[in-house]
N, C-alpha and C positions, 0 to 999 in steps of 0.2 A: 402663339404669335400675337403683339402685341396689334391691334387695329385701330382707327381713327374713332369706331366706334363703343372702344373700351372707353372716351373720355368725354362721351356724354353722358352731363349731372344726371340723375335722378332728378335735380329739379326744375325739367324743361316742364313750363306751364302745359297743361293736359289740352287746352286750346289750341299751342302750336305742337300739339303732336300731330294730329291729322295733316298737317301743310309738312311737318318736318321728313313724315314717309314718305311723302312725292318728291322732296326734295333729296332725302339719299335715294332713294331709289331710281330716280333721274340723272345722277350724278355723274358727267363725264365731261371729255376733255374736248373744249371748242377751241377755235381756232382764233389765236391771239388772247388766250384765257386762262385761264386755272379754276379745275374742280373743288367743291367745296371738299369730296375727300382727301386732294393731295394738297390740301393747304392745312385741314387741320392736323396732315399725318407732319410737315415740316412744321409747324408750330405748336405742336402740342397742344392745341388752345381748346374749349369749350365753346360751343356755339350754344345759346339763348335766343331764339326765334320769337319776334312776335307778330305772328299771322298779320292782327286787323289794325297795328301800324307799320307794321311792314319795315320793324327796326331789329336789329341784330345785334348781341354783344357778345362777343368774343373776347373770353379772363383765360390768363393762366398765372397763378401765383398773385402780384400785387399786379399786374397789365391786366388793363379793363379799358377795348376797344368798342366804341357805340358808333353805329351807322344806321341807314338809313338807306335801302335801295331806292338807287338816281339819282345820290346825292355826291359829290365827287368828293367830299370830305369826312371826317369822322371826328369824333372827340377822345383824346385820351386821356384816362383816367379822370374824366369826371371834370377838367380845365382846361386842357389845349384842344387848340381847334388844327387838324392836321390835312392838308391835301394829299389826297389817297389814292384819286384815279378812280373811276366808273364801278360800281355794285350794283348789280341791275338784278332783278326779280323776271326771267321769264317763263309762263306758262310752269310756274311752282319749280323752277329750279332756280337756285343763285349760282350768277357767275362772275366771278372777278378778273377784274381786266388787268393785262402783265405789269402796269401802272399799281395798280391797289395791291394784288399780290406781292413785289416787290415791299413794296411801304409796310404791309402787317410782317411780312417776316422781320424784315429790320427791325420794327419798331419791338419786335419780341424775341432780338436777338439771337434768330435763328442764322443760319448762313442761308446769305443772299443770294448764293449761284442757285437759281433753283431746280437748274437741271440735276437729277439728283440719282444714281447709278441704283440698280437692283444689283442682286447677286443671286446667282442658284448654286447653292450650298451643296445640294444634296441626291444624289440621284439614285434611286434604292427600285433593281432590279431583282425580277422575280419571275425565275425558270419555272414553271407549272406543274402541277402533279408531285411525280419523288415515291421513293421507298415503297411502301406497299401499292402506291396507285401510278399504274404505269402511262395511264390518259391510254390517245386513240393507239393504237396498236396494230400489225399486219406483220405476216409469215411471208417465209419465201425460200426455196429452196434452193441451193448450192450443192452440186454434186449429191446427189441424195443425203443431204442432210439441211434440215430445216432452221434457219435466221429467223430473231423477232425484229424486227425494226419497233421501237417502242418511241412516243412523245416524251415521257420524260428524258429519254437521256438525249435525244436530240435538241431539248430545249436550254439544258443545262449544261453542255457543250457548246453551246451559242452563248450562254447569260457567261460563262467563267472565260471565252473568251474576248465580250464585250467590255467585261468589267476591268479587265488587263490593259486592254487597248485605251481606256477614257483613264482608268489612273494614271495610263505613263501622259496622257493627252491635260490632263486636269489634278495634280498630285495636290495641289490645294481643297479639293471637293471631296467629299464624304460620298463615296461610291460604295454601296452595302448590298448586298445578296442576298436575297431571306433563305437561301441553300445551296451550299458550295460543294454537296456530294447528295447521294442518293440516297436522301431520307425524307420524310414527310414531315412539314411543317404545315398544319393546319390553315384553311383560309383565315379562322379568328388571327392566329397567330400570325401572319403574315399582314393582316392590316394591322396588325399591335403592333407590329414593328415598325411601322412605315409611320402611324400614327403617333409615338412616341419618340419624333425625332423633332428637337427644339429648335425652333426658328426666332430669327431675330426680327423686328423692324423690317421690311422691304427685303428678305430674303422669302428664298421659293426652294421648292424640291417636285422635282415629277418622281411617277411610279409606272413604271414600264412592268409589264405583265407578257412575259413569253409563251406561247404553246404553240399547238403543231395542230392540226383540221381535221375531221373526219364525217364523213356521209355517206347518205345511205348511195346518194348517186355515185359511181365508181368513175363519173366521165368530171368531178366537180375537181377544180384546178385554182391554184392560186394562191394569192395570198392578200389580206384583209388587216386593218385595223378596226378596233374598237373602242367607243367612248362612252360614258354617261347619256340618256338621253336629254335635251333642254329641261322637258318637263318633269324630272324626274328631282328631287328636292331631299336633299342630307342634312343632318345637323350637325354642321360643322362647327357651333358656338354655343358651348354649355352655357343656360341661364343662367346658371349660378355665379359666374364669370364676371355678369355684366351688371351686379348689385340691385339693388329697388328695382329698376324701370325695366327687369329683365322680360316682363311677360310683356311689353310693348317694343320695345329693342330687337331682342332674341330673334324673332322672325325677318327680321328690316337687316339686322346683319349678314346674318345666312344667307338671304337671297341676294346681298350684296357679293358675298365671297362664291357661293354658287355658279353666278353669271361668271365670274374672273374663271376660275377653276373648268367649267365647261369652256370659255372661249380658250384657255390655254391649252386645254385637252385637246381639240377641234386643231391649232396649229399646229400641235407637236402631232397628233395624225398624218395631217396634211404632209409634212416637212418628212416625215419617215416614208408615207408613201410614194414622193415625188425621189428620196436616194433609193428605195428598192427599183423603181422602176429606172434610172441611170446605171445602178450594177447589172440587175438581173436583166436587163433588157425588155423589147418590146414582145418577145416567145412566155414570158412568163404572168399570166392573166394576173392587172390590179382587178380587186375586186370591191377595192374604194373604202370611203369609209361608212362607219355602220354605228347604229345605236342598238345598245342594250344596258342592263344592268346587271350588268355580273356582278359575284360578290365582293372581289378586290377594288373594283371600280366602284360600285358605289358606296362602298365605307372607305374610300383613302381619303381624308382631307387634306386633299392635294389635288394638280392636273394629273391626271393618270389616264393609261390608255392600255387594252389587250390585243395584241401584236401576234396572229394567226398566219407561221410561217411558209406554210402550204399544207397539202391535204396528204396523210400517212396512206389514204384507201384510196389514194387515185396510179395508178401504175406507173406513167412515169414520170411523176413528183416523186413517191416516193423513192423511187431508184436516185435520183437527185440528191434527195435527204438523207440516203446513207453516204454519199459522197462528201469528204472531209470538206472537197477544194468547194463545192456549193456551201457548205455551213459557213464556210470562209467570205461568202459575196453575202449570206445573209449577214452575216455579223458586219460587214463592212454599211450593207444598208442602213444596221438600226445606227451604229456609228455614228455614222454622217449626218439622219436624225439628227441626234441628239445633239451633237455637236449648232448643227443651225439653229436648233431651240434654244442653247446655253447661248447663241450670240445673240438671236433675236433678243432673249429674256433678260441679258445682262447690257442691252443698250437703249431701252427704255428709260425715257425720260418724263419728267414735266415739262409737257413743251408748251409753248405758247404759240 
């Protein structure tokens, strides 16, 4: 996935790196402004920091823009003197005002609307267990003869009729399975699939992870999502990616796409737990959201979440969970999910 941060030189002076880390790391979206990452993602451009004159050049190709925070002008290319609208330096972040933002894109012939669409491409579901590993498990007797209610196939009954319901919902989106029958697809192999899926510019893909509860408590009820914890830190950006300055960059990236990746995770939770609790009602305990690090979750380089549909060892959940027409309100929940994350995610803008 191409990033803003793919298109810093190697030769940002070694003085404005310490200022340059506060400054992406700082970097968001104020009101009536534009962040420095959504301006160099719509311009393509390179940013040149210089800390102790507190000047900026921003090239790409023969454009070479110099400023100066506080200065409402800029010079292009080394002879015009261009009014640009307010660059201000504060507390080691730059922020550009909808005025200057406007002017550098033009002046680098980007398009000037700069409200500018996301799209989520891709949404790659992943029923849990399979084939030889059956997950949490429970017996039950019918007429003298004993039923397994098993996680895997209650999870994969869920994932093959979610996946039905969002293609006929979404036929433009890449909606992928990592297992469409009862076989075992390794954890590696199931974040190599979800990882290996090519994004473009300002496109996304979540990773929805399905299973089914189990405890030692017999009275435990419900159903739970799961996320990445804040503090927990992936490398989502091979060094080798980012040229020369990878062993200074590399870190300043990640923790960039980290923060995005856990705030989207945390919404698309959120959004899934507020439709299970409109289908399944208020009789069926939320049990909110949760941190940890599973292994699908913290090797997706993506928002991803693990979606625990209720408890196999609780008596009557799981009588529920053998019931077609409940796997039908689960599937309707993660649905509805998902669907409000693909709207929230595909209506972001660069707003001012």
């Amino acid at each position: 996935m191409s990033t803003a941060a793919e298109r810093f030189s190697s030769s940002i002076p070694l003085r404005g790196m310490v200022l340059l880390l506060f400054l992406l790391l700082s970097m968001g979206v104020y009101a009536d402004s534009v962040s420095l990452e959504d301006l160099l993602i719509r311009t393509g451009a390179t940013l040149h920091w210089d800390p102790w004159r507190s000047t900026g050049r921003l090239s790409r190709d023969d454009t070479v823009l110099v400023f100066r925070a506080g200065d409402p002008w800029m010079v292009l290319n080394g002879e015009k003197l261009i009014v640009s609208g307010t660059i201000i330096e504060e507390q080691g972040t730059l922020i550009f005002s909808r005025e200057a933002a406007q002017t550098i894109i033009k002046l680098f012939d980007a398009d000037s609307e700069l409200p500018g669409s996301y799209k989520l491409t891709t949404i790659l579901i992943d029923p849990g267990h399979g084939g030889r590993d059956s997950g949490a498990r429970r017996n039950w007797p019918v007429d003298g003869v004993s039923y397994t209610l098993m996680e895997k196939d209650i999870v994969l009954e869920i994932a093959l009729r979610l996946a039905e319901n969002l293609r006929e919902r979404f036929p433009d989106k890449n909606v992928i399975l990592t297992r469409n029958r009862d076989v075992y697809p390794t954890l590696e192999d199931r974040v190599t699939l979800a990882n290996g899926v090519e994004l473009k510019s300002r496109e996304g893909m979540i990773y929805l992870s399905i299973h089914a509860n189990a405890s030692l408590n017999p009275d435990a009820e419900g159903y739970e999502v799961w996320y990445l914890p804040r503090d927990y830190r992936r490398t989502l950006v091979d060094e080798g990616s980012l040229g020369g300055s990878s062993n200074s960059i590399a870190p300043i990236v990640n923790a960039l796409w980290e923060e995005e990746f856990t705030h989207e995770s945390v919404r698309l939770a959120d959004m899934i737990l507020k439709e299970f609790g409109n289908v399944l009602g208020p009789d069926i305990p939320n049990r909110g959201r949760r941190e940890e690090s599973w292994f699908v979750v913290r090797n997706a380089r993506m928002a991803s979440v693990l979606v625990e549909v209720g408890f196999v060892t609780q008596d009557s959940e799981s009588g529920r969970l053998r019931r077609p027409e409940y796997l039908s309100r689960i599937t309707e929940g993660l649905y509805n999910g998902v669907v409000d994350f693909v709207n929230y995610f595909e209506s972001k803008e660069i707003r001012f």
